[in-house]
N, C-alpha and C positions, 0 to 999 in steps of 0.2 A: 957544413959551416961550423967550426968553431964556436964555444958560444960564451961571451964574454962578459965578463964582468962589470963591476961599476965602472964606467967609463964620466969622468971629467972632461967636459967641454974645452976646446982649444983657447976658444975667445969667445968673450960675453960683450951683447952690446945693449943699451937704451937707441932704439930707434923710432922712425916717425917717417911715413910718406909724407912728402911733400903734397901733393894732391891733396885736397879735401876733401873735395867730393867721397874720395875710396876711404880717407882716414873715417871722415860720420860716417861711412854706412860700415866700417867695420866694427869688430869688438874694442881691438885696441888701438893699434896705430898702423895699421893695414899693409903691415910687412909683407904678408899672404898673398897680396894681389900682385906686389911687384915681384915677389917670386916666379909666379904662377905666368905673368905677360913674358917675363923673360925665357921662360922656358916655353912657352906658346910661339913667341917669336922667332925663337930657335928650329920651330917646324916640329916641337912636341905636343903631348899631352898630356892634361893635367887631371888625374883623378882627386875627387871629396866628397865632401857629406852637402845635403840639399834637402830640399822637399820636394815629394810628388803631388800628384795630382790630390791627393787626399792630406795633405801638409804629414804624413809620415818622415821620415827621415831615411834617406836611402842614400849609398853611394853612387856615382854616375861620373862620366868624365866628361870635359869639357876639350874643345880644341880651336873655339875663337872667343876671344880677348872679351868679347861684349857676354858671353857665357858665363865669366868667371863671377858675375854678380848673384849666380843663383848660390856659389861656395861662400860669400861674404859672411859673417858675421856666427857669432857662437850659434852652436843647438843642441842646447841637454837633453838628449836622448839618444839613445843605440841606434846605431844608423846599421842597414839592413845591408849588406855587404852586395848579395846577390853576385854575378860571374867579374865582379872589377879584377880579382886576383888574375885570374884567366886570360883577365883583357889586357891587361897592363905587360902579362909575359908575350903577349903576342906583337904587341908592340914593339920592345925589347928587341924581339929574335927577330924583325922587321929594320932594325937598327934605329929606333924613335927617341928622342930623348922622353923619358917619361916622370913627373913628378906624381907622387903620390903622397898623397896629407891623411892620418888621420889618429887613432887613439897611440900610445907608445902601445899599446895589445895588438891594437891594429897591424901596425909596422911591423912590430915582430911575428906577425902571421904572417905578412906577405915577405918575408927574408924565409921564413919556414918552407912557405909554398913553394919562391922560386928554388930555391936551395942552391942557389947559386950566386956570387957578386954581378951585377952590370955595369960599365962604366957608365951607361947614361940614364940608370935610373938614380931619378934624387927623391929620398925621402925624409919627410917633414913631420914631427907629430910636435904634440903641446903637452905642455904642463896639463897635467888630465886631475882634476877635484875628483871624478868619477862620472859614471854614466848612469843617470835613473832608468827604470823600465817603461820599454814603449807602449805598456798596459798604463798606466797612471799617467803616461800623455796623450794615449790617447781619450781616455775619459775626462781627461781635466779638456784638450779642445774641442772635444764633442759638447761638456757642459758650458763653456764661455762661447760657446758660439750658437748653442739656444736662447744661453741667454741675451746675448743680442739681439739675436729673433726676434724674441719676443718684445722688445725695446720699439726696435727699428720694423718690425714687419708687421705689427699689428697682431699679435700672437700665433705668430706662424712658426713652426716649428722647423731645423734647417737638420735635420742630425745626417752623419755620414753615409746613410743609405742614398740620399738624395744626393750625391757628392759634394764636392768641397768646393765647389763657385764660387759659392757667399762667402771666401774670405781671398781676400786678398794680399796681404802677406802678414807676416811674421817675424816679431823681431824679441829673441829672448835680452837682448842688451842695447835698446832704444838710448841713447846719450841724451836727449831734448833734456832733462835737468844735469846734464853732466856723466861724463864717462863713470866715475865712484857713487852718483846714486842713480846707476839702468835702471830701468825699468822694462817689464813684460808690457810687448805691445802686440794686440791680434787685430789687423786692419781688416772690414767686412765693406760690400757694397751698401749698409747702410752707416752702422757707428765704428767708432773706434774704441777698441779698451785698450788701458794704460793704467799700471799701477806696479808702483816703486818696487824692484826686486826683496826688499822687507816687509811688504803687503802680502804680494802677489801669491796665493799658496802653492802653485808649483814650485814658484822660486823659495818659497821657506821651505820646502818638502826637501828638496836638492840640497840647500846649502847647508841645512842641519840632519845630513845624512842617512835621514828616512827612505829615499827612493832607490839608493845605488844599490846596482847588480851585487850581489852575491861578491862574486870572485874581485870587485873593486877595493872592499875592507880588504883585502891580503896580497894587494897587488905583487906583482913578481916583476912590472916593467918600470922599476923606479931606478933613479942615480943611474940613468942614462944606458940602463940596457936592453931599449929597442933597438937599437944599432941605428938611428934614423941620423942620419945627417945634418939637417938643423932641428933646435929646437922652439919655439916659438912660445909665448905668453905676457899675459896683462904684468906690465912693470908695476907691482904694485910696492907705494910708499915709494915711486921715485924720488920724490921732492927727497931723501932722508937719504941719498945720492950719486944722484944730479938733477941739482934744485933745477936749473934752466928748462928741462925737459920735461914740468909738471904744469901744463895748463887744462889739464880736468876735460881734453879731449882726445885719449885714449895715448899712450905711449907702451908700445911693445917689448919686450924684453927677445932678445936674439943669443941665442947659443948655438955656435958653428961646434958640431964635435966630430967634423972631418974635415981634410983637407979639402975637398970638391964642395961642400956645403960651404966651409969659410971663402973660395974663391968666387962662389957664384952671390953671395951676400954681398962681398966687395966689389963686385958689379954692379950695383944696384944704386937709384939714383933717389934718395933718401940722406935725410939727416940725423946723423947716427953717433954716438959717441962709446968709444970701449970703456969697460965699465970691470970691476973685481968680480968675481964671480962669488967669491963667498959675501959681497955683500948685495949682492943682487937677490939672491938664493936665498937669503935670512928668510925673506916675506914671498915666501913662493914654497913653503915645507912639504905641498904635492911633490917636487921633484925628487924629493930622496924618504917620504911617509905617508901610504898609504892616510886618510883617515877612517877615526874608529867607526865601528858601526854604531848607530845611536841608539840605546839601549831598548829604546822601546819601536824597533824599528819591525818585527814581529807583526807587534800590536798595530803599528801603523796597516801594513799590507794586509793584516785583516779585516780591517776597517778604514782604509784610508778615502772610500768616499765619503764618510762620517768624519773624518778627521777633517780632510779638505775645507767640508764645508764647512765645518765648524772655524776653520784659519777666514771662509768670507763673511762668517757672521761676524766674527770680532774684529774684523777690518771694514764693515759696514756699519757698524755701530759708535 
């Protein structure tokens, strides 16, 4: 395969499922889900990122409709690929229509793998901020979820050798004060934690650059050359526009940059408006710029459970 260049999107949309239910439990405006039903519909399958049994992140595929809630909603961390590549071509060669979501590295691994075009694989990735390491998440949920324990269980300790029962789910982009202030929320069978993605120190860790992969400061899959089909992301600074489409409960931003990705969007039973693409893009500068490394981002990984904790002392006090 050829391997191409900055590729510009066809058409840029602001979109919104109509559904609520799918829009709150998504990140943004739950484009994702009506992808995903239509291509379920169709007698496909749909690979993404989720949690297992231990709230790790892993990919897995899904192929009924009531499934696709485990792919809902952001998860800053490296999701563990395991045989999807494998699974997805066998599908393929089975004649399945098959979608596939996930980093723009991602997508460009699996175009690498099959080394071939399919007409009925559709692939999806996001505007990607970067991906922190699954070491720093998983010591951040091991630590929030003793500390719970210890709250709610009378000083009982829950850590991941005993597995992961005691929580019940996970939302890195909870909307309960509004899509622009998420908040980290970790539901347990006793309490619940919640605290503003500005609190939160995983989420300061992420968005001030401290946790991402290595190979994310120099990314290679920006200005659209995963080859992925659509692209998908939080419309951020819609109001600045299209004002109409700003009510602080998540609005998607859509880039079709193929014909079969622009015809299966235009399928889709969503309220959607086309949109410039340079001004969509202004507020969205992942698409075509890696971000820097944060300088002291070393010093972080060397001590980042001292750092960590140091983000809950000064957000507890």
């Amino acid at each position: 395969m050829a391997k191409r260049e900055d590729c510009y999107p066809i058409k840029a949309y602001a979109a919104i499922s109509t559904e609520e239910d799918i829009r709150n439990q998504s990140s943004s405006g739950g484009v994702f889900t009506l992808l995903a039903e239509k291509v379920i519909n169709q007698g496909g399958v749909v690979f993404g990122a989720r949690f297992d049994e231990s709230w790790q992140v892993v990919h897995a595929k899904a192929e009924k409709v009531e499934d696709l809630s485990f792919f809902r909603g952001s998860k800053y961390v490296q999701s563990k690929m395991g045989n999807c590549y494998a699974e997805a071509q066998e599908h393929l060669k089975q004649g399945r229509n098959v979608m596939f979501v996930g980093t723009p590295c991602q997508i460009a691994g699996l175009h690498q793998f099959l080394g071939k075009p399919y007409e009925k694989l559709l692939t999806v990735d996001f505007i990607c901020h970067g991906v922190p390491s699954p070491a720093v998440w998983r010591w951040y949920i091991d630590r929030k979820t003793s500390e719970i324990a210890r709250k709610s269980l009378k000083g009982r300790f829950y850590y991941w050798k005993d597995g992961g029962d005691f929580v019940s789910d996970v939302e890195f982009r909870d909307k309960t004060y509004g899509w622009k202030q998420f908040s980290m929320v970790i539901r347990t069978k006793g309490k619940t934690y919640s605290e503003r993605h500005f609190n939160d120190p995983y989420m300061k860790a992420f968005l001030n650059n401290y946790s991402l992969r290595p190979s994310c400061y120099s990314c290679k899959m920006k200005c659209g050359r995963s080859h992925s089909d659509i692209t998908i992301a939080d419309f951020w600074n819609v109001h600045r526009v299209t004002e109409q489409f700003d009510d602080d409960k998540g609005t998607s931003l859509v880039l079709a940059n193929s014909l079969k990705g622009l015809s299966l969007f235009q399928q889709l039973h969503c309220r959607s408006k086309e949109v410039d693409f340079n001004d969509a893009i202004q507020y969205n500068r992942a698409w075509s710029i890696p971000y820097d490394k944060n300088e002291n981002r070393d010093y972080f990984f060397q001590h980042y459970k001292e750092q960590m904790d140091a983000i809950v002392s000064s957000t507890n006090q």
